[in-house]
PDB file of N, CA, C and O in Angstrom:
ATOM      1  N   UNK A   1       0.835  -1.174   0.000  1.00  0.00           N
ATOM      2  CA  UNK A   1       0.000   0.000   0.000  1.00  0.00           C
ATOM      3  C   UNK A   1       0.887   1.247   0.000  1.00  0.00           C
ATOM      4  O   UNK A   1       1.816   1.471   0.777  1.00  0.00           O
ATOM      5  N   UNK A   2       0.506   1.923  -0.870  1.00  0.00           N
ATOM      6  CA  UNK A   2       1.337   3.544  -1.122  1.00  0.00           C
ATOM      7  C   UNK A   2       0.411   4.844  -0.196  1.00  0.00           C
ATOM      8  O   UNK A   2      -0.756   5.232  -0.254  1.00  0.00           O
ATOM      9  N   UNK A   3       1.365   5.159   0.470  1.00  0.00           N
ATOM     10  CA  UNK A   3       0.546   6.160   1.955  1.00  0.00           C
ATOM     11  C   UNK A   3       1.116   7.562   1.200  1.00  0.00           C
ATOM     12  O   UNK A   3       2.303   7.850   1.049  1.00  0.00           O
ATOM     13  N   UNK A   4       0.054   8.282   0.807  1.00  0.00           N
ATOM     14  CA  UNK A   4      -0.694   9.391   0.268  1.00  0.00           C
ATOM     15  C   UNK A   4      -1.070  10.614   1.508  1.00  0.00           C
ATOM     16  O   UNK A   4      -1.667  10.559   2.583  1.00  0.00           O
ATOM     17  N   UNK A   5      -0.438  11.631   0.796  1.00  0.00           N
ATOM     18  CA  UNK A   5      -1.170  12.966   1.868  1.00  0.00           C
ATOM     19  C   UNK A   5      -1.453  14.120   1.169  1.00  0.00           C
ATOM     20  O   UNK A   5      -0.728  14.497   0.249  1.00  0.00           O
ATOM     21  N   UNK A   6      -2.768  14.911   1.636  1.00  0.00           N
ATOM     22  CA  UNK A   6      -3.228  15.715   0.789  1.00  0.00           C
ATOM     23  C   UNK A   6      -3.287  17.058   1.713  1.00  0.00           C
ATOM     24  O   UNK A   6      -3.823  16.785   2.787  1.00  0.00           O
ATOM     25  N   UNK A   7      -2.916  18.364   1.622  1.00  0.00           N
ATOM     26  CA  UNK A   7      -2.808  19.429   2.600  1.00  0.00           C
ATOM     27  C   UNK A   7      -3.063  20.372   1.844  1.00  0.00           C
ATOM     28  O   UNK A   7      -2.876  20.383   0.627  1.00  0.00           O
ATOM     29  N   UNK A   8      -3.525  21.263   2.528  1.00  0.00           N
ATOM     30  CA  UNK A   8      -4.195  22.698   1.557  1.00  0.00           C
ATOM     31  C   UNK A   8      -2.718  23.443   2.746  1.00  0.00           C
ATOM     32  O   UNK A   8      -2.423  23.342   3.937  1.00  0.00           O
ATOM     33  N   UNK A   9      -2.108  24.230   1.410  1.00  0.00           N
ATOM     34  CA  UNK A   9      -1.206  25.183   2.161  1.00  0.00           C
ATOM     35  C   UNK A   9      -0.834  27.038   1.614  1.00  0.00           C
ATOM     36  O   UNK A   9      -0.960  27.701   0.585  1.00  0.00           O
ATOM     37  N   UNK A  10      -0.433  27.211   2.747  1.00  0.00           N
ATOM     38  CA  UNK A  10      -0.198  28.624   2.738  1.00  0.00           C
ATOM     39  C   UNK A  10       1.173  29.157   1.588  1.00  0.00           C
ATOM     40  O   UNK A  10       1.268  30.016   0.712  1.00  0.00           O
ATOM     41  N   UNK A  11       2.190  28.000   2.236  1.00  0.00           N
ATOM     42  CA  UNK A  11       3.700  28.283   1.784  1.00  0.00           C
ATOM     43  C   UNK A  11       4.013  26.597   1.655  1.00  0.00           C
ATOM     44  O   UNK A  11       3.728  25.660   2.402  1.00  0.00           O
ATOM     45  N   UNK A  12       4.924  26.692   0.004  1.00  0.00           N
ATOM     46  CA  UNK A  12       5.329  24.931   0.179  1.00  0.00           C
ATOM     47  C   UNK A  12       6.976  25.488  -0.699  1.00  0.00           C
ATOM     48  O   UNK A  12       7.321  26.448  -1.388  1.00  0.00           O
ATOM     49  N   UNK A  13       7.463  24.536  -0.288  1.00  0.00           N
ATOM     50  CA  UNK A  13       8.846  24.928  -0.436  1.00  0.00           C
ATOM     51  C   UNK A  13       9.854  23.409  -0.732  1.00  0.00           C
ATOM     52  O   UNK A  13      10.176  22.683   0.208  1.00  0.00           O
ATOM     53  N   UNK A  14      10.267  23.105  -2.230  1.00  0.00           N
ATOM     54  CA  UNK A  14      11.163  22.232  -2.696  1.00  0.00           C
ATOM     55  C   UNK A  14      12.230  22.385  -2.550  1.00  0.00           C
ATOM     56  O   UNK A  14      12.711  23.276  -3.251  1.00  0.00           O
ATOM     57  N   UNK A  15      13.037  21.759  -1.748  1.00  0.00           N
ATOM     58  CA  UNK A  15      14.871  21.403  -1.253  1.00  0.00           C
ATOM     59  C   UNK A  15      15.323  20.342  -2.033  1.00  0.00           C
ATOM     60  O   UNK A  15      14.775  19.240  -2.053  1.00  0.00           O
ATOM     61  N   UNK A  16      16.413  20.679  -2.745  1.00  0.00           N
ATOM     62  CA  UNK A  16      17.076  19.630  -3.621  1.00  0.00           C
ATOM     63  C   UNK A  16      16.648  19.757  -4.766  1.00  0.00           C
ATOM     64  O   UNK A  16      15.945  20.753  -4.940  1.00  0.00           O
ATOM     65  N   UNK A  17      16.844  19.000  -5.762  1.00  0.00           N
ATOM     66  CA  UNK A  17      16.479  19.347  -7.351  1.00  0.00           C
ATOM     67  C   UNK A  17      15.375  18.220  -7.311  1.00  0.00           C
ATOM     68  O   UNK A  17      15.136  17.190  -6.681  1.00  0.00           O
ATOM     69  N   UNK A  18      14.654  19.227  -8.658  1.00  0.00           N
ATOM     70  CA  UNK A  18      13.062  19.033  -8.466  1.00  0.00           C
ATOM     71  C   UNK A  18      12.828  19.288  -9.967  1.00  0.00           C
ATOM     72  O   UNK A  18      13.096  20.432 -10.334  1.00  0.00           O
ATOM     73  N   UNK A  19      12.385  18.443 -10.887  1.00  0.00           N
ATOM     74  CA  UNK A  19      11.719  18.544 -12.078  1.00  0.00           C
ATOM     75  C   UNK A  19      10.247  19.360 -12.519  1.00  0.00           C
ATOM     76  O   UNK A  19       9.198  18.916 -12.054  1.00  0.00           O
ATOM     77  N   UNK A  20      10.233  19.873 -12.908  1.00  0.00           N
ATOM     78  CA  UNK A  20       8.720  20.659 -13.141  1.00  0.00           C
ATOM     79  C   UNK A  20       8.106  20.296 -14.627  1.00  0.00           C
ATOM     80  O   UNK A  20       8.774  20.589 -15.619  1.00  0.00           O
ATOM     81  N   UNK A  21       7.300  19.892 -14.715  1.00  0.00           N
ATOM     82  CA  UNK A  21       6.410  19.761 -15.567  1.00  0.00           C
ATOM     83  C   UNK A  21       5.086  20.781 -15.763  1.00  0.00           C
ATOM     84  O   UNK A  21       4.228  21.030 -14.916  1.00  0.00           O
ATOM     85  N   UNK A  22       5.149  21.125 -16.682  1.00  0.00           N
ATOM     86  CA  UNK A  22       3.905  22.642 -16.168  1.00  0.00           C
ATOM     87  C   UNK A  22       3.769  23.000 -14.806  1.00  0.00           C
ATOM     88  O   UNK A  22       4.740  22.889 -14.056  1.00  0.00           O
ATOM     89  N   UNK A  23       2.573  23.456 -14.359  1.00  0.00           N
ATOM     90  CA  UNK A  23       2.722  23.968 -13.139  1.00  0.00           C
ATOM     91  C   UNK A  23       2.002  22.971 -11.803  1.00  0.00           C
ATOM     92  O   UNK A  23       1.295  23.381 -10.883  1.00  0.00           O
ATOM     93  N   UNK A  24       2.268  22.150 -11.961  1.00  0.00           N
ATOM     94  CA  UNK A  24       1.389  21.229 -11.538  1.00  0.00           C
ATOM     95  C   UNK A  24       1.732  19.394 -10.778  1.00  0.00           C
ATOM     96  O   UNK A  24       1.130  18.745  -9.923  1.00  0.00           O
ATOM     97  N   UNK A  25       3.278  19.031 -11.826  1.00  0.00           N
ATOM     98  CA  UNK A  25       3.689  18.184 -11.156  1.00  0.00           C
ATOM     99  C   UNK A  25       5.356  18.532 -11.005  1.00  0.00           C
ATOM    100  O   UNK A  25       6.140  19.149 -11.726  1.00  0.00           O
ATOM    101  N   UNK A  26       5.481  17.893  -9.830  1.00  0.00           N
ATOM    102  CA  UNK A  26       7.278  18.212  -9.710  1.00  0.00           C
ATOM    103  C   UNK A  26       7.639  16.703  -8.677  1.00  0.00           C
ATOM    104  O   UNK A  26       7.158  16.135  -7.696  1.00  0.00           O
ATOM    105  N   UNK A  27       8.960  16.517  -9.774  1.00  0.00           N
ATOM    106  CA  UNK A  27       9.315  15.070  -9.537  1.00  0.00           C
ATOM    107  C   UNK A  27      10.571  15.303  -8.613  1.00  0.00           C
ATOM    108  O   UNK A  27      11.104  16.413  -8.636  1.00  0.00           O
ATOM    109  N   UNK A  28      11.136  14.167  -7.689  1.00  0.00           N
ATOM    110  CA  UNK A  28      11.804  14.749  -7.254  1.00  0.00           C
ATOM    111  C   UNK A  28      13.071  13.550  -7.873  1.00  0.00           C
ATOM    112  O   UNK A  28      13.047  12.337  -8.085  1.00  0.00           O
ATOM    113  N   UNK A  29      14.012  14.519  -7.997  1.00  0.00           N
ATOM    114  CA  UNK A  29      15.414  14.090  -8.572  1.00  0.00           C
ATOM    115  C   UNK A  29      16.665  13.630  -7.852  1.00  0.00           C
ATOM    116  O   UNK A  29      17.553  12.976  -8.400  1.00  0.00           O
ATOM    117  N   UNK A  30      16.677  14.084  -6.366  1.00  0.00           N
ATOM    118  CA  UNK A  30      17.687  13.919  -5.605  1.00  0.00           C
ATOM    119  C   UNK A  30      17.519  12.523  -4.872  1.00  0.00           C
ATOM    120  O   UNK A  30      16.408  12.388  -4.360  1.00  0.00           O
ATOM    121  N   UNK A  31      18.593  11.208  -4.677  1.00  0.00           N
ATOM    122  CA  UNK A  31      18.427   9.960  -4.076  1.00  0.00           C
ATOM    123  C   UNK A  31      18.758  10.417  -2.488  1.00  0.00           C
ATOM    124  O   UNK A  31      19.320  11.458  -2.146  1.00  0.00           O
ATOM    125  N   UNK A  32      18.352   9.559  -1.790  1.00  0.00           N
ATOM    126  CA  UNK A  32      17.791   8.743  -1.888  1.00  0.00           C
ATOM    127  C   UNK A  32      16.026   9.439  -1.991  1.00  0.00           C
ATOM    128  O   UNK A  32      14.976   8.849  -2.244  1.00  0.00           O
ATOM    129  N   UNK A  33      16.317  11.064  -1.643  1.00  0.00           N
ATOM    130  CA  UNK A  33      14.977  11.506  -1.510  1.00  0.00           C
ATOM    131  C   UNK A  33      15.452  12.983  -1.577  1.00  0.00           C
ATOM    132  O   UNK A  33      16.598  13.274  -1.236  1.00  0.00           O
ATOM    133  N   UNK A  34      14.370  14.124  -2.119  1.00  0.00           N
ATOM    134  CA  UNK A  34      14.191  15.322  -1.801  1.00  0.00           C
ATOM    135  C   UNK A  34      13.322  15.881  -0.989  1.00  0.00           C
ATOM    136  O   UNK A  34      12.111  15.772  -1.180  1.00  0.00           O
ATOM    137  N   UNK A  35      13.839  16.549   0.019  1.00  0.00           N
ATOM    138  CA  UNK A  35      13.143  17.106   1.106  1.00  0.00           C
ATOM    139  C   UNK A  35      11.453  18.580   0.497  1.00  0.00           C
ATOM    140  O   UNK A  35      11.451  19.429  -0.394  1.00  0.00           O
ATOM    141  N   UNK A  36      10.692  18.306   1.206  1.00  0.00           N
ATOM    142  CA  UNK A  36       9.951  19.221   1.081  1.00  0.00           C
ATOM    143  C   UNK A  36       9.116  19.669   2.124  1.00  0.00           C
ATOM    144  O   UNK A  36       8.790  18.857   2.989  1.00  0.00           O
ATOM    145  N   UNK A  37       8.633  21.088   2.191  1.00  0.00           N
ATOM    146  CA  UNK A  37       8.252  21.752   3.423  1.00  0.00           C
ATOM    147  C   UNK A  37       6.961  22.183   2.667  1.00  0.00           C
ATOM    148  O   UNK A  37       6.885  22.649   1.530  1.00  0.00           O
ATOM    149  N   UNK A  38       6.027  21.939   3.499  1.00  0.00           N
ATOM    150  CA  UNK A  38       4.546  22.459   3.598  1.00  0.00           C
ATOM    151  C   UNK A  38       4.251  23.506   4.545  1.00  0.00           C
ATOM    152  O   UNK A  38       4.531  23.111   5.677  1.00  0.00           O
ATOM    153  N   UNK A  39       3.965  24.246   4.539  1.00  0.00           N
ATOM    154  CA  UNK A  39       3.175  25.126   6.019  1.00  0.00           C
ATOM    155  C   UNK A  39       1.237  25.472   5.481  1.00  0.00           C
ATOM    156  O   UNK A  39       0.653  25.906   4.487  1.00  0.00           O
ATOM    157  N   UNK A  40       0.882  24.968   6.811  1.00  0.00           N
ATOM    158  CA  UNK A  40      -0.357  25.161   6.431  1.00  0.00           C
ATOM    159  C   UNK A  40      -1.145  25.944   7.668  1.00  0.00           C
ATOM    160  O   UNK A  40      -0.746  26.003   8.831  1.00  0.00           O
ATOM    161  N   UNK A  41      -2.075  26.393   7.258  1.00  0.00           N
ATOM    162  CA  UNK A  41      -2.822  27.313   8.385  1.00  0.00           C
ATOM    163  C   UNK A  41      -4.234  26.898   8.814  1.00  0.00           C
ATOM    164  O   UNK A  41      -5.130  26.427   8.113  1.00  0.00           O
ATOM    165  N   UNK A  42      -4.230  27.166  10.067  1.00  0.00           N
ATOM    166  CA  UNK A  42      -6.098  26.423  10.639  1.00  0.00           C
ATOM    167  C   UNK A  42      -6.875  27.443  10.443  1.00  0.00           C
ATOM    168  O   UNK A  42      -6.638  28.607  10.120  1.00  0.00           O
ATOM    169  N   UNK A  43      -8.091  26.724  10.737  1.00  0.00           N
ATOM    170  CA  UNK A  43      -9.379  27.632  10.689  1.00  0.00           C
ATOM    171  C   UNK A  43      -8.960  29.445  11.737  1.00  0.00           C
ATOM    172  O   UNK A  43      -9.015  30.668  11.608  1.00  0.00           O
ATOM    173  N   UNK A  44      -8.584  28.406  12.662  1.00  0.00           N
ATOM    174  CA  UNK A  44      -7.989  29.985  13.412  1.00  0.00           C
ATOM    175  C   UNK A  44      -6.721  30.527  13.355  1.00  0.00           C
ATOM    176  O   UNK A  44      -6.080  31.251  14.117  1.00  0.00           O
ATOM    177  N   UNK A  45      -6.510  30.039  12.334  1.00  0.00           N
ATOM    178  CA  UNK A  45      -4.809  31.471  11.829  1.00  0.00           C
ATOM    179  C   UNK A  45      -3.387  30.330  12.769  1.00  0.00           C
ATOM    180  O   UNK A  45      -2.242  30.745  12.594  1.00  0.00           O
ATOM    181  N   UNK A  46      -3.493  29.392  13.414  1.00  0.00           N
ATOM    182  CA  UNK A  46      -2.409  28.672  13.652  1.00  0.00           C
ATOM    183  C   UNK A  46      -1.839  27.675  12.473  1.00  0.00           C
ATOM    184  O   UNK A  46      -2.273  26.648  11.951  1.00  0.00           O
ATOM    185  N   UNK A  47      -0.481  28.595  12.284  1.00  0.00           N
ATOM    186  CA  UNK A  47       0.539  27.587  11.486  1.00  0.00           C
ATOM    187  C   UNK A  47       1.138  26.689  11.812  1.00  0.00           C
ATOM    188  O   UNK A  47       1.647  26.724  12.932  1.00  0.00           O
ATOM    189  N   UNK A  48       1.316  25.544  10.985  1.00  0.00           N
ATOM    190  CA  UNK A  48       2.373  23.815  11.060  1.00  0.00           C
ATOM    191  C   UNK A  48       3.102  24.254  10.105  1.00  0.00           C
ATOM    192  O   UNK A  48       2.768  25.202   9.394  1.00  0.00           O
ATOM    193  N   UNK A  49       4.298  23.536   9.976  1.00  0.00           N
ATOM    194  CA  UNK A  49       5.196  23.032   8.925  1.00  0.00           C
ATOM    195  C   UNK A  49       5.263  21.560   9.426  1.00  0.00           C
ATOM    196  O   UNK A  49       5.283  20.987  10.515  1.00  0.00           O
ATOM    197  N   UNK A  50       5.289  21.210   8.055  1.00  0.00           N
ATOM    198  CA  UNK A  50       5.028  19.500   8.107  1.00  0.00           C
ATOM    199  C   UNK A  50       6.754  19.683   6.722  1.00  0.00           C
ATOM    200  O   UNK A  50       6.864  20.450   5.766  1.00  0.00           O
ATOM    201  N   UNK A  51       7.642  18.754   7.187  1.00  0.00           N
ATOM    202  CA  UNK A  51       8.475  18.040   6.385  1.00  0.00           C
ATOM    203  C   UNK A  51       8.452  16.699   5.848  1.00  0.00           C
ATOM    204  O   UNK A  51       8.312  15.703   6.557  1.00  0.00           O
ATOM    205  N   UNK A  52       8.602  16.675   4.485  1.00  0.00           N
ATOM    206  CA  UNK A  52       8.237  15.528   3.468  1.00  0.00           C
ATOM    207  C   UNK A  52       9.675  14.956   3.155  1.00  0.00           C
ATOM    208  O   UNK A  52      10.531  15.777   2.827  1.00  0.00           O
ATOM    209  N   UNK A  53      10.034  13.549   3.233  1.00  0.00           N
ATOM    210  CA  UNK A  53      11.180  13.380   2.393  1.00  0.00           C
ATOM    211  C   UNK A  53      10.272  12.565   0.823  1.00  0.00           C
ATOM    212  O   UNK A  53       9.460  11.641   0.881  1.00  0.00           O
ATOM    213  N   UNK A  54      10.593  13.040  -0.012  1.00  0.00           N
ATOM    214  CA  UNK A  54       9.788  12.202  -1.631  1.00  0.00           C
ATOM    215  C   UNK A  54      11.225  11.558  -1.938  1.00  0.00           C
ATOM    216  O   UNK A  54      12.363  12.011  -2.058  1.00  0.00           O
ATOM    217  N   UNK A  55      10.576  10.165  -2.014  1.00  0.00           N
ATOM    218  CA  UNK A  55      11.494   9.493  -2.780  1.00  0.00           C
ATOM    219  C   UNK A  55      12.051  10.003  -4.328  1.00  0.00           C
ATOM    220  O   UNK A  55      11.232  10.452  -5.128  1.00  0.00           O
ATOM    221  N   UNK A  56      13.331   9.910  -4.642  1.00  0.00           N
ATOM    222  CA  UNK A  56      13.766  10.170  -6.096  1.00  0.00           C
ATOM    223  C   UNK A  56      12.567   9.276  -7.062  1.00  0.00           C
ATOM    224  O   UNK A  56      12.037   8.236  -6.670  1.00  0.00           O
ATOM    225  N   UNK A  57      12.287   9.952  -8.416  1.00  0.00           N
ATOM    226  CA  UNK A  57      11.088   9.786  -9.145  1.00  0.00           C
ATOM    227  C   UNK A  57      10.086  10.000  -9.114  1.00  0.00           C
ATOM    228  O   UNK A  57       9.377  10.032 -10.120  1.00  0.00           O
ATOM    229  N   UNK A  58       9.605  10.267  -7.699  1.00  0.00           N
ATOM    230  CA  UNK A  58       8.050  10.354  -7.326  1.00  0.00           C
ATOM    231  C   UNK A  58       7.644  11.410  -7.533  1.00  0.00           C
ATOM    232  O   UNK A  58       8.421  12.364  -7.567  1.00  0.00           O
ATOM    233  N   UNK A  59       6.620  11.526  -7.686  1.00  0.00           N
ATOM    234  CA  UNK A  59       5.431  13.129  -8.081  1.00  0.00           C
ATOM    235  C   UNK A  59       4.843  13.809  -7.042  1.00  0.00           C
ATOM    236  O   UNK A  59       4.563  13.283  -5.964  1.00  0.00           O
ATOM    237  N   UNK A  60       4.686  14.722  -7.267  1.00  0.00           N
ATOM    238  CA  UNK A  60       4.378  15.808  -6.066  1.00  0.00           C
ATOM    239  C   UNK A  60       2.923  16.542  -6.996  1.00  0.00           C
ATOM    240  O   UNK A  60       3.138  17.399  -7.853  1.00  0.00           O
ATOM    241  N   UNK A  61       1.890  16.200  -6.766  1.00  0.00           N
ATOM    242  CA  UNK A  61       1.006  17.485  -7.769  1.00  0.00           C
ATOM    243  C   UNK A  61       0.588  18.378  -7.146  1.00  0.00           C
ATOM    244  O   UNK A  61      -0.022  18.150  -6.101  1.00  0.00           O
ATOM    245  N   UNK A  62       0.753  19.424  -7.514  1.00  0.00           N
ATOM    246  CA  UNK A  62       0.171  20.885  -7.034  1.00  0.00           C
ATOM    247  C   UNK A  62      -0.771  21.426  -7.669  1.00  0.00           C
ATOM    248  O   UNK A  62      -0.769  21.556  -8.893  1.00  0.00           O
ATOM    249  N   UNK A  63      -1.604  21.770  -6.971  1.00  0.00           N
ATOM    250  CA  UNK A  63      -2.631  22.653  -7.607  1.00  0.00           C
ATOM    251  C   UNK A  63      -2.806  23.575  -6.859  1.00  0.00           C
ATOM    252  O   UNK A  63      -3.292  23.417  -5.739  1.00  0.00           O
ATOM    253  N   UNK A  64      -2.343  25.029  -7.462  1.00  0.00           N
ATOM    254  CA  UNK A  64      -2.171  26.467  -7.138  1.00  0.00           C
ATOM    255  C   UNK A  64      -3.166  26.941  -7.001  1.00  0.00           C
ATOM    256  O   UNK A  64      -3.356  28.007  -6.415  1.00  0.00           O
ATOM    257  N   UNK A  65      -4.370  25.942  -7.736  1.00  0.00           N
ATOM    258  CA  UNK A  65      -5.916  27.223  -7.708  1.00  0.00           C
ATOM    259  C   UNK A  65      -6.674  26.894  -6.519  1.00  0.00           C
ATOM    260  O   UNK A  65      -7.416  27.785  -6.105  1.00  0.00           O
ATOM    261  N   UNK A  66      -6.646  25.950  -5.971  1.00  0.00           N
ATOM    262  CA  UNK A  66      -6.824  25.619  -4.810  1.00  0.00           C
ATOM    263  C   UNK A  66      -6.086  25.257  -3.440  1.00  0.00           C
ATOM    264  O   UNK A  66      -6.452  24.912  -2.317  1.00  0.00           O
ATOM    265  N   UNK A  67      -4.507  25.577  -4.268  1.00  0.00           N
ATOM    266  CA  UNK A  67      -3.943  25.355  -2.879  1.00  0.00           C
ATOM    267  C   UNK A  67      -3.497  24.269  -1.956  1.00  0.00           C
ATOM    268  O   UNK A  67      -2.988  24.237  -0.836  1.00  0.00           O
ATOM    269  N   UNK A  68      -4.045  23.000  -3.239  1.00  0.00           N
ATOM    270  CA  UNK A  68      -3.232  21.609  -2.468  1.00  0.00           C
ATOM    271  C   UNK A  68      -2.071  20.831  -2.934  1.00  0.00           C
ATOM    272  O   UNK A  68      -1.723  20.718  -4.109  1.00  0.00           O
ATOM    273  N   UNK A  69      -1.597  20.390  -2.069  1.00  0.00           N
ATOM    274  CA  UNK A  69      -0.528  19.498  -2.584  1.00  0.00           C
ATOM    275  C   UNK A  69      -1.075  18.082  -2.316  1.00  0.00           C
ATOM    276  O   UNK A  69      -1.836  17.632  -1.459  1.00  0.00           O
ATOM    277  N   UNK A  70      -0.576  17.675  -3.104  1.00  0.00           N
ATOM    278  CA  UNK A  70      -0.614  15.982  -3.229  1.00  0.00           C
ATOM    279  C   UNK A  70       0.617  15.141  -3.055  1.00  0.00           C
ATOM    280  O   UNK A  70       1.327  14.836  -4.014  1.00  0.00           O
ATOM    281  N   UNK A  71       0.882  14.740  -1.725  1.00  0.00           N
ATOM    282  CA  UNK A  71       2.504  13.977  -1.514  1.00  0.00           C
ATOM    283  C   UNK A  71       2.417  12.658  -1.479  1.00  0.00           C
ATOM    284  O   UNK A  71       1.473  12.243  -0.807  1.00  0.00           O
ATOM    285  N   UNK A  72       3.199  11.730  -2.063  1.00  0.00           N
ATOM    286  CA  UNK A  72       3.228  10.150  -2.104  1.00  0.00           C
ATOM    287  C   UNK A  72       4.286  10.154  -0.756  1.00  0.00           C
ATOM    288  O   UNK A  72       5.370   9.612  -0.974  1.00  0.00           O
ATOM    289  N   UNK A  73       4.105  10.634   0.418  1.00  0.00           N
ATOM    290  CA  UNK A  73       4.159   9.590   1.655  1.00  0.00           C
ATOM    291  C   UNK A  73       3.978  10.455   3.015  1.00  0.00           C
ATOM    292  O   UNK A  73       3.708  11.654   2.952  1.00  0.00           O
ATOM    293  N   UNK A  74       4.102   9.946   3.941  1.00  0.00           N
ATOM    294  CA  UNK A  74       3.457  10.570   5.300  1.00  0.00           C
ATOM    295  C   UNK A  74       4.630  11.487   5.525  1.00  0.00           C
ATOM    296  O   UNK A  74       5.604  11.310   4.792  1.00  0.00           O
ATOM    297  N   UNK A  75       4.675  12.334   6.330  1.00  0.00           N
ATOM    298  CA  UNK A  75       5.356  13.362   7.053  1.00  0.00           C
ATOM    299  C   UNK A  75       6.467  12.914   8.070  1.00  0.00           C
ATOM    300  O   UNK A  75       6.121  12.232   9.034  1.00  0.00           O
ATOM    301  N   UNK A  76       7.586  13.208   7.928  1.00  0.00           N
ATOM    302  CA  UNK A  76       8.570  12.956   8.764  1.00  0.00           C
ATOM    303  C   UNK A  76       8.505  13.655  10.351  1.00  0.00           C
ATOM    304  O   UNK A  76       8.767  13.298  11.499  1.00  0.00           O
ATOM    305  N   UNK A  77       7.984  14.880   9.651  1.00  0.00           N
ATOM    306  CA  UNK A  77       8.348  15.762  11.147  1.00  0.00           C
ATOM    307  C   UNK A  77       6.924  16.972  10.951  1.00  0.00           C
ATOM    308  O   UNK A  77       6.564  17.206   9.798  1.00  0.00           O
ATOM    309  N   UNK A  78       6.270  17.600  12.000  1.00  0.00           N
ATOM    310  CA  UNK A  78       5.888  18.169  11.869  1.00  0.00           C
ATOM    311  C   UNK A  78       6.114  19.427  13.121  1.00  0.00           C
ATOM    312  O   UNK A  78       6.325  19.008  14.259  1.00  0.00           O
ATOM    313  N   UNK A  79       6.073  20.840  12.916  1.00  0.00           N
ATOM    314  CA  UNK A  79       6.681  21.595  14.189  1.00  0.00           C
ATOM    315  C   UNK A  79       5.597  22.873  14.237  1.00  0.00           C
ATOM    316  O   UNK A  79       4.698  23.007  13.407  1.00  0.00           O
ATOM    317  N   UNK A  80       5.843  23.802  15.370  1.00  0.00           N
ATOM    318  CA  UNK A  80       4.749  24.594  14.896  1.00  0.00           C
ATOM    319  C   UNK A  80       4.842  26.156  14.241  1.00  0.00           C
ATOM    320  O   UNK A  80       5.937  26.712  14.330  1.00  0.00           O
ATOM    321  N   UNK A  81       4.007  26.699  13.749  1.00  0.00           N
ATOM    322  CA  UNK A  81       4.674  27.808  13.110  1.00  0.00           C
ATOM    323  C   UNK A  81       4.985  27.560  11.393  1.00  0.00           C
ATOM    324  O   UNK A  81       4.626  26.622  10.680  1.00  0.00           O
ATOM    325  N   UNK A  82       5.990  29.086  10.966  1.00  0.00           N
ATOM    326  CA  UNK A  82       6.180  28.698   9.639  1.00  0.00           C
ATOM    327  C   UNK A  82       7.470  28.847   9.914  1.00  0.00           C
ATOM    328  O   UNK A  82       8.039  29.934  10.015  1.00  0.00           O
ATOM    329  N   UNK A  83       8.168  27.337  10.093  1.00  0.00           N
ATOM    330  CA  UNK A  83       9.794  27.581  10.359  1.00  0.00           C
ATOM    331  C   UNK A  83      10.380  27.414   9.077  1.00  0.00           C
ATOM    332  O   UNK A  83      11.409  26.738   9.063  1.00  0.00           O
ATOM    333  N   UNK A  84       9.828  28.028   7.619  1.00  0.00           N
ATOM    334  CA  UNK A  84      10.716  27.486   6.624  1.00  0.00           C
ATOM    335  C   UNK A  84      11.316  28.869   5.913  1.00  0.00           C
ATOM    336  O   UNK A  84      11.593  29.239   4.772  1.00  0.00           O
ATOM    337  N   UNK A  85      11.366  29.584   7.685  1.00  0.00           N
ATOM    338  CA  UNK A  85      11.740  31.058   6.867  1.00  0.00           C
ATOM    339  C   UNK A  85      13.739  31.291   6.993  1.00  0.00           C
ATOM    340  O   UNK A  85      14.409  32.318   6.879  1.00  0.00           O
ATOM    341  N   UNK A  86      14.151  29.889   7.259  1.00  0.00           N
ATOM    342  CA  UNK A  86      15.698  29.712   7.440  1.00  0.00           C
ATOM    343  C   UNK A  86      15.723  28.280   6.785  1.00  0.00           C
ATOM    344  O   UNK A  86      15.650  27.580   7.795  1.00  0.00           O
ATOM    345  N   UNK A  87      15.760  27.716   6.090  1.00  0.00           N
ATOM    346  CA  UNK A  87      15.357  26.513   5.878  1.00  0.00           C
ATOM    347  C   UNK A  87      16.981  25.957   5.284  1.00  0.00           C
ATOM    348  O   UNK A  87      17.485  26.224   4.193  1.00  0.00           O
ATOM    349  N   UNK A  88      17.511  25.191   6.297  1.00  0.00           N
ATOM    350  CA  UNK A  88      18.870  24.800   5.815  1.00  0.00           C
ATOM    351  C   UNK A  88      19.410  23.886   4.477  1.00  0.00           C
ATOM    352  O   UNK A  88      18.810  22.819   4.342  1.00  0.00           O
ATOM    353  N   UNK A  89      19.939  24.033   3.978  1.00  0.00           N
ATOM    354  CA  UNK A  89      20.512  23.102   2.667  1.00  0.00           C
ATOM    355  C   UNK A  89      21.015  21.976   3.003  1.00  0.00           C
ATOM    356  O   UNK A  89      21.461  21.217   2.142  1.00  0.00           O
TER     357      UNK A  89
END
């Protein structure tokens, strides 16, 4: 079974090299995985950042008009706030 996550976000942010295909899918290129940062916001204005590692090849779809991402696997870490305003290499 392939574990899927779907998040409506504020700010999303690709670390490592990342393929783009229109605006919509981005593959990730770096082994064993490329890191990615979500921040998303609640009904009452409290921010998460959730960190993704995507396996090399896998697809990421975005959709900008609504604001979701689509990640092929669960969240490594999640913290609170939008800490991806230093976001290390």
């Amino acid at each position: 079974m392939v574990e899927h996550t779907v998040l409506q976000f504020t700010f999303i942010h690709f670390l490592h090299d990342w393929s783009r295909s229109g605006t919509v899918v981005y593959k990730a290129l770096t082994a064993p995985y490329s890191k990615l940062f979500v921040v998303t916001e609640s009904a009452t204005g409290v921010k998460s950042t959730y960190l993704f590692h995507v396996r090399k090849n896998e697809e990421v779809l975005v959709s900008y008009d609504t604001n979701l991402a689509y990640i092929p696997s669960r969240c490594v870490s999640k913290s609170p706030g939008d800490s991806t305003s230093c976001v290390p290499e």
